[in-house]
C-alpha positions as CSV (number, residue, x, y, z in Angstrom):
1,X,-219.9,58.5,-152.6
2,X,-217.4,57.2,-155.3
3,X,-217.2,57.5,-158.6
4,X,-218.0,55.0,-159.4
5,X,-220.7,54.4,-158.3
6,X,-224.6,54.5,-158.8
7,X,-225.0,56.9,-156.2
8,X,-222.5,59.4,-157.2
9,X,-224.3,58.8,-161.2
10,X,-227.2,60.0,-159.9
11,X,-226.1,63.0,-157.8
12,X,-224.4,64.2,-160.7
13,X,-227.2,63.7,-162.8
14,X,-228.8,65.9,-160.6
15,X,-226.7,68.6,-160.1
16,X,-225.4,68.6,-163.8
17,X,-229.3,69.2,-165.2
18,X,-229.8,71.8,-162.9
19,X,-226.0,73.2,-163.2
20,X,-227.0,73.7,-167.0
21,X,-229.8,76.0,-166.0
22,X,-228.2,78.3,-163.8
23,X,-224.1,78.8,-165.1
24,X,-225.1,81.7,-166.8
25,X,-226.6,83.3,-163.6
26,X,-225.6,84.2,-159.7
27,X,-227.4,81.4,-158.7
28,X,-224.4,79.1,-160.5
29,X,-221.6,79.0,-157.7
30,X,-224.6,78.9,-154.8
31,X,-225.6,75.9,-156.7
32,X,-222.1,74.1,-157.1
33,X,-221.1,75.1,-153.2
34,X,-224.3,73.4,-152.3
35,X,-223.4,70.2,-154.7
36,X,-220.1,70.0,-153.2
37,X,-221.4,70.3,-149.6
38,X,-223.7,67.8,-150.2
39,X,-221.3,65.6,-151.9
40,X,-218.7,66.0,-148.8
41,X,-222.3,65.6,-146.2
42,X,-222.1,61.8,-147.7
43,X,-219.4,60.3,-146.2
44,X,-220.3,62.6,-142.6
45,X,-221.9,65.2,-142.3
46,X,-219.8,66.0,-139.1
47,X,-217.1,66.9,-141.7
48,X,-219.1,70.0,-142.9
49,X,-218.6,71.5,-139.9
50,X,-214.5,71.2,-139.8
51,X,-214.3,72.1,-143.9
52,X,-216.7,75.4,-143.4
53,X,-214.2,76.3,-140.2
54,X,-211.4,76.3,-141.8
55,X,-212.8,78.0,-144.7
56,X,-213.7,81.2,-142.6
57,X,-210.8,81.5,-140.9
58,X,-208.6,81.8,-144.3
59,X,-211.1,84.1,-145.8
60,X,-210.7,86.3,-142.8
61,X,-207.1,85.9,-143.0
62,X,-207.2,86.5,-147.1
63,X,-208.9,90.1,-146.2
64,X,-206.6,90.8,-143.3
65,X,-204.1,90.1,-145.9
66,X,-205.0,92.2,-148.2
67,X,-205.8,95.2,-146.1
68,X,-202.1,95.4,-145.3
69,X,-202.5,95.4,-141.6
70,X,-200.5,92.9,-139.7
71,X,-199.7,91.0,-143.3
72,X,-197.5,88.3,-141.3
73,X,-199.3,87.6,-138.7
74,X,-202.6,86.9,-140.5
75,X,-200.9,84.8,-142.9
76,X,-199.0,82.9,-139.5
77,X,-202.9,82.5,-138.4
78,X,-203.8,80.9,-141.7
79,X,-200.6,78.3,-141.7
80,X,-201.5,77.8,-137.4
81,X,-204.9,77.5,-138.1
82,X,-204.7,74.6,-141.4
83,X,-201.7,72.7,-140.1
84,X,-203.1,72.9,-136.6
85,X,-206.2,71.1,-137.6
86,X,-204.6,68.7,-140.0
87,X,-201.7,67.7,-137.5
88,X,-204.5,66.9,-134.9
89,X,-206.8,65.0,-136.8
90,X,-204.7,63.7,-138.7
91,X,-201.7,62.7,-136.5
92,X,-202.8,63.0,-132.8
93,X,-203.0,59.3,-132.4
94,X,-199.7,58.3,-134.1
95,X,-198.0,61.4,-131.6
96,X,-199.8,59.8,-128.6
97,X,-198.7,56.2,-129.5
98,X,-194.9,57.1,-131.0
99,X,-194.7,59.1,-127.1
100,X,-195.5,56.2,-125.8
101,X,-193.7,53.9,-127.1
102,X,-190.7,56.0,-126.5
103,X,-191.4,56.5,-123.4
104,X,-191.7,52.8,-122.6
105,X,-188.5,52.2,-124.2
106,X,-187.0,54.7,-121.7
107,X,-188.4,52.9,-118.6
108,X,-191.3,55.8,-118.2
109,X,-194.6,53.7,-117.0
110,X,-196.8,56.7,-118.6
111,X,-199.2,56.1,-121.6
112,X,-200.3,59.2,-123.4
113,X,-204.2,58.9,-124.1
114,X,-205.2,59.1,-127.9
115,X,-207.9,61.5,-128.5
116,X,-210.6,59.7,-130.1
117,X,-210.9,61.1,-133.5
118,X,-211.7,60.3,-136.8
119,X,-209.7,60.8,-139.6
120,X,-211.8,63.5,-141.8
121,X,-211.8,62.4,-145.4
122,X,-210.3,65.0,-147.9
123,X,-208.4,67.0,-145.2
124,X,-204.8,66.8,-146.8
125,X,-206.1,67.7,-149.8
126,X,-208.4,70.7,-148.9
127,X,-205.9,72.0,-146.4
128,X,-203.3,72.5,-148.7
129,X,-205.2,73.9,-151.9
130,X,-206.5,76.6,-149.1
131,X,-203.3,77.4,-148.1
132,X,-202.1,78.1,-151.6
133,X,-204.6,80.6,-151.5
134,X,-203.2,82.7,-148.1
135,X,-199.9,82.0,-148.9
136,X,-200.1,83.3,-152.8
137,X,-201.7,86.2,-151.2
138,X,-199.0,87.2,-148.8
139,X,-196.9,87.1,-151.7
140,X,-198.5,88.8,-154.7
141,X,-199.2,86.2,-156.5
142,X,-203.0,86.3,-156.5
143,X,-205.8,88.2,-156.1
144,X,-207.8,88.7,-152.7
145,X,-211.0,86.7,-153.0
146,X,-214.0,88.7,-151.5
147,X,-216.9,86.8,-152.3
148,X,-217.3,84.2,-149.8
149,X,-219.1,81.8,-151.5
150,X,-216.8,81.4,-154.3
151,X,-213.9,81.4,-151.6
152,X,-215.8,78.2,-150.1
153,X,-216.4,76.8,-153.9
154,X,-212.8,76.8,-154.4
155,X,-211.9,75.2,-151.3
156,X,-214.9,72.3,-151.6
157,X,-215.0,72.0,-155.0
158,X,-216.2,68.3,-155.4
159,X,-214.8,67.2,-158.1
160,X,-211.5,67.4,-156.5
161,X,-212.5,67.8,-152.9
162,X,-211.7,63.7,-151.5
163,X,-208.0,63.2,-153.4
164,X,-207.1,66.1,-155.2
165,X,-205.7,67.3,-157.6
166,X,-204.3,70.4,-155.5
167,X,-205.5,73.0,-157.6
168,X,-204.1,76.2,-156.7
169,X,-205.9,79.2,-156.0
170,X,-204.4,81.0,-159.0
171,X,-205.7,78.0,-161.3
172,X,-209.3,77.7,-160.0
173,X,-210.3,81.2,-158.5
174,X,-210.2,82.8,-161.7
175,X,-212.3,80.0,-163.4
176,X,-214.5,80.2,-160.6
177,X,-215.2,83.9,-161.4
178,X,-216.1,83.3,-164.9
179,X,-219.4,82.2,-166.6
180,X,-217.8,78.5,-167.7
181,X,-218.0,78.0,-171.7
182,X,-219.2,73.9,-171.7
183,X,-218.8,73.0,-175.7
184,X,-219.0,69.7,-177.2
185,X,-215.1,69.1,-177.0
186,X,-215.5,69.3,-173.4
187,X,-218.0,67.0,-172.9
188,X,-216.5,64.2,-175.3
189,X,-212.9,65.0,-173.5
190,X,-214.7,64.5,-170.2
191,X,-216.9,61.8,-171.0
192,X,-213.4,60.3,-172.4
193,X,-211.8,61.4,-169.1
194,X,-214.0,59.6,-166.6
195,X,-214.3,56.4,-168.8
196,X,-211.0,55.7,-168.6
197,X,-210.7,56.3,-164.9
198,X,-213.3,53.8,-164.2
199,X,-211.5,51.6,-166.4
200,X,-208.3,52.4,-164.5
201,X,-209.9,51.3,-161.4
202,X,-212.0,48.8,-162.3
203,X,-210.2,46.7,-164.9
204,X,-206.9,47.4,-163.7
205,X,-206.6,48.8,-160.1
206,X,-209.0,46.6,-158.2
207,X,-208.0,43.6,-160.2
208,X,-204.6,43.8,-159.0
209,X,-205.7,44.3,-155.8
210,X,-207.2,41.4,-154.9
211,X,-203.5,39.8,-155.6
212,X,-201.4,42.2,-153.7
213,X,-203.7,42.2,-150.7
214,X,-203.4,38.2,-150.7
215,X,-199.7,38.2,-150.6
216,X,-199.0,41.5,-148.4
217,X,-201.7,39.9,-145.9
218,X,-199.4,37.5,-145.0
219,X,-196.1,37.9,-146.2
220,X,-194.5,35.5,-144.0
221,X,-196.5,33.0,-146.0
222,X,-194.7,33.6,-149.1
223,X,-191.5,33.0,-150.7
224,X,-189.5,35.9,-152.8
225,X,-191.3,35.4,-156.4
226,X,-194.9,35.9,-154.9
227,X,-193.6,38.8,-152.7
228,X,-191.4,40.2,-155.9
229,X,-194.4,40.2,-158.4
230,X,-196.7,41.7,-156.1
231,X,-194.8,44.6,-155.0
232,X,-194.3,45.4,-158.7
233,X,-197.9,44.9,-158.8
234,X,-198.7,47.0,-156.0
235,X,-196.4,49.7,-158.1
236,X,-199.3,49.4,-160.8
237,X,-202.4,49.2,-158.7
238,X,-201.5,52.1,-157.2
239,X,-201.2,54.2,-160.2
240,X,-203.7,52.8,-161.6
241,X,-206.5,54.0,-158.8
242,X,-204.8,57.6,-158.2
243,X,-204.3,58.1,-161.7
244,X,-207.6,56.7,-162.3
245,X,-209.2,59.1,-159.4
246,X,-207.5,61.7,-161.0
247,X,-208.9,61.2,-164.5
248,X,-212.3,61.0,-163.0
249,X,-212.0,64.2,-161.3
250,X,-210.6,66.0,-164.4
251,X,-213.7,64.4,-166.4
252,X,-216.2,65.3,-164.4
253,X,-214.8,69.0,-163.9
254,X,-214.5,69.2,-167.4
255,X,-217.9,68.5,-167.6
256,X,-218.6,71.9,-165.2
257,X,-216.4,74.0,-168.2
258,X,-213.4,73.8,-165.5
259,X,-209.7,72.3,-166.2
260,X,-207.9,71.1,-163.5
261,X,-204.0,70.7,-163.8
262,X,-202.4,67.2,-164.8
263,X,-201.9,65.2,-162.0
264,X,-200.1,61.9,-164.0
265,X,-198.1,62.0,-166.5
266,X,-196.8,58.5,-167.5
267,X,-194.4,58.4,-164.5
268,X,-193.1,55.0,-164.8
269,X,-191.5,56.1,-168.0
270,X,-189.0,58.4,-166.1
271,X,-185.3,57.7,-167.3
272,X,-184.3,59.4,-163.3
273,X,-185.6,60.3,-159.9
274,X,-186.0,63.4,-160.3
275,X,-188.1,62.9,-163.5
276,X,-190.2,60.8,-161.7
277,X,-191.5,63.1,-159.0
278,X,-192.1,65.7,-161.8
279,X,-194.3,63.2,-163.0
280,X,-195.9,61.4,-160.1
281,X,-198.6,63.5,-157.9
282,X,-197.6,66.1,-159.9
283,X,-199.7,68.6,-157.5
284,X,-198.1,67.4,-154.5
285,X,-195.0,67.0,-155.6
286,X,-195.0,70.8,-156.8
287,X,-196.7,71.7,-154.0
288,X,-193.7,70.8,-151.7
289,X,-191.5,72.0,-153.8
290,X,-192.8,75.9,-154.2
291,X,-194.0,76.3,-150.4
292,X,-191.4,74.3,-148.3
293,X,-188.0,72.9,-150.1
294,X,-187.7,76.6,-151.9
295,X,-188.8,78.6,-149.1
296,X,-186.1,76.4,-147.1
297,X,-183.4,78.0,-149.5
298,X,-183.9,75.5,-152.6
299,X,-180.6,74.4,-154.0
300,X,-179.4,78.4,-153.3
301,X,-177.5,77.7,-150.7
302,X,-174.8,75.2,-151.4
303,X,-175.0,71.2,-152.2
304,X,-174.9,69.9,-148.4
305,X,-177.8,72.5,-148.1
306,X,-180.2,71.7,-150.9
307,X,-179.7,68.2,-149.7
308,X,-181.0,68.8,-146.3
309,X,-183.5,70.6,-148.0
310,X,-184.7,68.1,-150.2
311,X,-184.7,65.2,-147.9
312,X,-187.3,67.6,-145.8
313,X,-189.2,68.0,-148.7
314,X,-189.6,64.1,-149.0
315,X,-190.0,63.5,-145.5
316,X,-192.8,65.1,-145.1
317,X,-194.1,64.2,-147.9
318,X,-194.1,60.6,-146.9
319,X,-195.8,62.1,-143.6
320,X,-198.4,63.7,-145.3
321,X,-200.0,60.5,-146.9
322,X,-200.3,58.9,-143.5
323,X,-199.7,59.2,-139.8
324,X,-197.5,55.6,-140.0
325,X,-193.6,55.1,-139.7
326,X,-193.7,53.5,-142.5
327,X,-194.6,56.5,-144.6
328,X,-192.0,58.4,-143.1
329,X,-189.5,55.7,-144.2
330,X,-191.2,55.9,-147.7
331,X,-189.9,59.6,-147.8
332,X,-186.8,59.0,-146.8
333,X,-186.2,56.2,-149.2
334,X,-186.9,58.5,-152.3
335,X,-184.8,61.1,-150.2
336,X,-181.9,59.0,-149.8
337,X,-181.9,57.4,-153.8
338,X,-182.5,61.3,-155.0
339,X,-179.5,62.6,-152.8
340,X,-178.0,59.5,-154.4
341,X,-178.6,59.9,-158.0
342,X,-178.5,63.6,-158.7
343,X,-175.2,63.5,-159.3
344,X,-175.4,60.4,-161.3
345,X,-178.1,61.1,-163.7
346,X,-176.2,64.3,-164.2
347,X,-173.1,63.0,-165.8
348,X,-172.7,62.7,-169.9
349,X,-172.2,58.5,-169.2
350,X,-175.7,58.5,-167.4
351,X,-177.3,60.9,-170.3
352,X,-175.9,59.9,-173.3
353,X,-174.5,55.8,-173.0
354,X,-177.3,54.4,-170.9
355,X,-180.0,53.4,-172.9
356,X,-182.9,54.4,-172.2
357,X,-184.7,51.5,-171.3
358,X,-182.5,50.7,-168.6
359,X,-182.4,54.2,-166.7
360,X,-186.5,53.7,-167.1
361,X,-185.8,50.1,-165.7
362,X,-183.7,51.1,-162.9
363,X,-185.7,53.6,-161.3
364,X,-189.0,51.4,-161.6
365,X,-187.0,48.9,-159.1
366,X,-186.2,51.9,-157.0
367,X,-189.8,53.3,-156.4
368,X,-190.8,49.6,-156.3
369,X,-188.6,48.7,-153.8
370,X,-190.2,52.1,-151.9
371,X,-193.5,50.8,-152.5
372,X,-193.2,47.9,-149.6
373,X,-192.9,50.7,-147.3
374,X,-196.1,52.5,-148.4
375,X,-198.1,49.2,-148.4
376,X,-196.7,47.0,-145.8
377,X,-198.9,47.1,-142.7
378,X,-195.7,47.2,-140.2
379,X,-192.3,48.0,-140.4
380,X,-191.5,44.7,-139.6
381,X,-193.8,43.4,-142.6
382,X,-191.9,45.6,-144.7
383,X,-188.5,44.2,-143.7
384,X,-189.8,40.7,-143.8
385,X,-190.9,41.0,-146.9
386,X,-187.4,42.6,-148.4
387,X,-185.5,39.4,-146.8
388,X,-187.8,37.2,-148.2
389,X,-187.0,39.0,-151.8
390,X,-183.5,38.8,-151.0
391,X,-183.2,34.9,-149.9
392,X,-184.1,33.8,-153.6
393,X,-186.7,31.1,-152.3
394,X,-188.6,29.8,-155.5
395,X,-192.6,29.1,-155.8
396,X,-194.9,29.5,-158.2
397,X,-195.8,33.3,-157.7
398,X,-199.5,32.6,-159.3
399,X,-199.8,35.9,-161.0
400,X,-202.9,36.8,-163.2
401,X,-201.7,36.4,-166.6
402,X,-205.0,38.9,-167.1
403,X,-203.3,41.6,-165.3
404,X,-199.6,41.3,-166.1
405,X,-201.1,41.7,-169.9
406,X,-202.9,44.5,-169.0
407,X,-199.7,45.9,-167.3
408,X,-197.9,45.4,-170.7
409,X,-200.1,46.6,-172.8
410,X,-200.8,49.7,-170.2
411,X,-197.1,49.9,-170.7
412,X,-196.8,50.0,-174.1
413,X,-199.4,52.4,-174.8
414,X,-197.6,55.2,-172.6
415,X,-194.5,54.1,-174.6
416,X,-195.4,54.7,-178.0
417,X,-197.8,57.9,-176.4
418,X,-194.4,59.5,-176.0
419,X,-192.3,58.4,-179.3
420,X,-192.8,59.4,-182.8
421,X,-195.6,57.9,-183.0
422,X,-198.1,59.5,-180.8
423,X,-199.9,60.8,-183.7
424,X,-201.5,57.1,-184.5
425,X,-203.3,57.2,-180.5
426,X,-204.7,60.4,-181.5
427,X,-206.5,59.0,-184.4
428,X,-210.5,59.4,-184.0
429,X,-211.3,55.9,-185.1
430,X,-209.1,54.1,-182.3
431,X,-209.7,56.6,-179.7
432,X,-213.6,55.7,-180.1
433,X,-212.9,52.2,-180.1
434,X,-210.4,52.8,-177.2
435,X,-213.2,54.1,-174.9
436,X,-216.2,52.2,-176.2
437,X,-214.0,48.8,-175.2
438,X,-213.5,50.4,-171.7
439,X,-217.1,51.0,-171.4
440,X,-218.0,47.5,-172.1
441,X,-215.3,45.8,-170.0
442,X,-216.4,48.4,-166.8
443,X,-220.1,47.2,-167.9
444,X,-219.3,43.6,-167.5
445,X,-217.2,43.5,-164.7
446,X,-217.6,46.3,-162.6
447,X,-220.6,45.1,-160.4
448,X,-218.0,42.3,-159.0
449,X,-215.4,45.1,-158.1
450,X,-215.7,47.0,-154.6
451,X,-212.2,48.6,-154.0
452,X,-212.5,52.1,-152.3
453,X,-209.8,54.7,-154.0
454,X,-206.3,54.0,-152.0
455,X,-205.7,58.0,-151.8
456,X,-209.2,58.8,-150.0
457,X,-207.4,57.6,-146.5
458,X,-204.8,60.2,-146.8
């Protein structure tokens, strides 16, 4: 059930009529755990079963927790239990098949047999936001949730259950416990919200999809413009649809009376690495850092260390959006330029001669260059594709002048959102006009746009 789409407008129509009714009484997180449950049911109802497991076993682990009885060992049950699950469904086929292949390589004639599974939508997402809640626990940080529907609210919340954000528990389980105050700001900043996701995805996303997925589906086919302009247009689709999920999400939970966090915040604006990933997936990319490159010592413990510790950090981060090689070498690309550029971007040339525009510039062409490994069906694709870009063979890349323009203008926008004069995009009169062109456009053109959300397969 996407976004956007008819049925997810009528589901919510549904549940948001009846929602309305009932927030000011018990019945209101009964109602929106049966909402989400139903929302998850859609896609399989199978996955109810996994989602409500791993729900019981970290409410029984929050109250060991808090009874503290055995503190470490039910919060070692909680990680077991999440990353157990996760690692299985999630990566028992690519462990099978990597064995394999290495054990082929070794002159071993034994296959491993991949258990036949199916990937369960949402679980990297809901895995991790239920974990913030055991680990937070075992470290004082929240309160012990005793009420076990809200416990599975916060974990299924709809809204954000398929692609995040990764609302913590200290965010959402206290919003959870209050009667939600819905005003009229709310509903125009959520109505506003979830227009300009769809447009996102619609206008922008799935239009430069169908370009992207015509040169990456047979890169061999193409010389290095094509290959160039749709790996910087990959770089764009893909914000585009997360970013666009994202605002959808935030929209419709704004709706509800409940804020989740920023998830975007104009990240191909960042003058450095670092900047970047404080601006990209913002609740993953924080998520990482707070529960495994600090706990690994941070930067504590001495340069060579807090390298080590940050190239972890990205690793896994890499392995978390899929169970491919090529993932893991997307991590370790952004590990590798970060250990690269710290130093760099430290230095009074790097801050105070470079202009702007070209630190913004340079580290576009790094996460660019990243992106072939993300969306490259093979490592082999990938480097084919980055010899290609590097032999300088000329065709006509046949780019939509459509999209590029909406690219600029995209860019643009973010551009003078951040400089001095911000204060003209906040004006009533062109935010109205803003959303009611986005409406018209998704109006007009969505029914010939299909595209599932990129970030639902992780």
């Amino acid at each position: 059930m996407l976004f956007h789409s008819w049925s997810f407008a009528l589901f919510f129509a549904t549940f948001y009529s009846v929602f309305l009714i009932l927030r000011r009484t018990r019945l209101r997180i009964p109602w929106l755990l049966l909402a989400s449950y139903a929302f998850y049911a859609a896609w399989n109802p199978i996955f109810l079963a996994l989602i409500a497991g791993s729900t019981a076993i970290d409410y029984i682990a929050g109250l060991g927790i808090a009874s503290g009885r055995g503190r470490r060992a039910w919060l070692g049950l909680s990680i077991a239990a999440d990353l157990g699950v996760l690692s299985f469904f999630k990566y028992g086929a690519f462990v099978a098949e990597s064995l394999t292949g290495l054990f082929a390589r070794l002159g071993i004639p034994y296959a491993i047999p991949a258990p036949g599974i199916v990937i369960t939508a949402g679980i990297s997402f809901y895995v991790f936001r239920s974990l913030t809640y055991t680990i937070d626990l075992y470290r004082g940080e929240v309160e012990v949730e005793r009420n076990i529907l809200r416990y599975a609210t916060f974990v299924a919340f709809f809204p954000a259950l398929m692609a995040g954000p990764i609302e913590r528990a200290k965010s959402l389980l206290p919003q959870l416990r209050e009667t939600p105050r819905i005003r009229a700001q709310d509903i125009a900043d959520g109505l506003s919200l979830f227009a300009a996701g769809i447009f996102k995805k619609v206008a922008l996303a799935d239009a430069l999809a169908l370009y992207v997925g015509s040169i990456y589906a047979a890169p061999g086919s193409h010389e290095a413009p094509a290959l160039i302009a749709a790996t910087f247009a990959f770089a764009w689709q893909i914000y585009f649809d997360f970013s666009g999920y994202t605002d959808m999400a935030r929209g419709v939970a704004r709706l509800i009376g409940i804020r989740l966090m920023l998830n975007f915040d104009n990240p191909y604006l960042s003058a450095g690495l670092g900047e970047f990933w404080r601006r990209w997936h913002i609740s993953l990319s924080t998520w990482f850092r707070d529960y495994v490159y600090i706990p690994l010592g941070g930067s504590r413990r001495g340069s060579v260390r807090t390298e080590i510790n940050m190239a972890a950090a990205m690793v896994l981060s890499g392995l978390w959006h899929g169970a491919a090689w090529t993932f893991v070498l997307w991590g370790a690309i952004h590990a590798a330029g970060r250990a690269l550029t710290r130093r760099l971007e430290a230095t009074s040339v790097w801050r105070d001669r470079v202009p702007k525009i070209a630190k913004q510039l340079f580290v576009f062409a790094i996460v660019s260059f990243a992106w072939i490994f993300f969306r490259a069906e093979t490592i082999a694709d990938a480097w084919l594709i980055i010899g290609r870009i590097f032999s300088f063979g000329w065709e006509d890349p046949r780019f939509p002048i459509l999209a590029f323009g909406a690219i600029v203008s995209v860019w643009l926008y973010q551009i003078v959102y951040e400089s001095r004069l911000a204060w003209v995009l906040r004006l009533a009169p062109l935010r109205i006009g803003l959303v009611a062109g986005m409406v018209l456009y998704v109006a007009l053109f969505a029914a010939s746009r299909g595209q599932g959300f990129i970030y639902l397969q992780f």
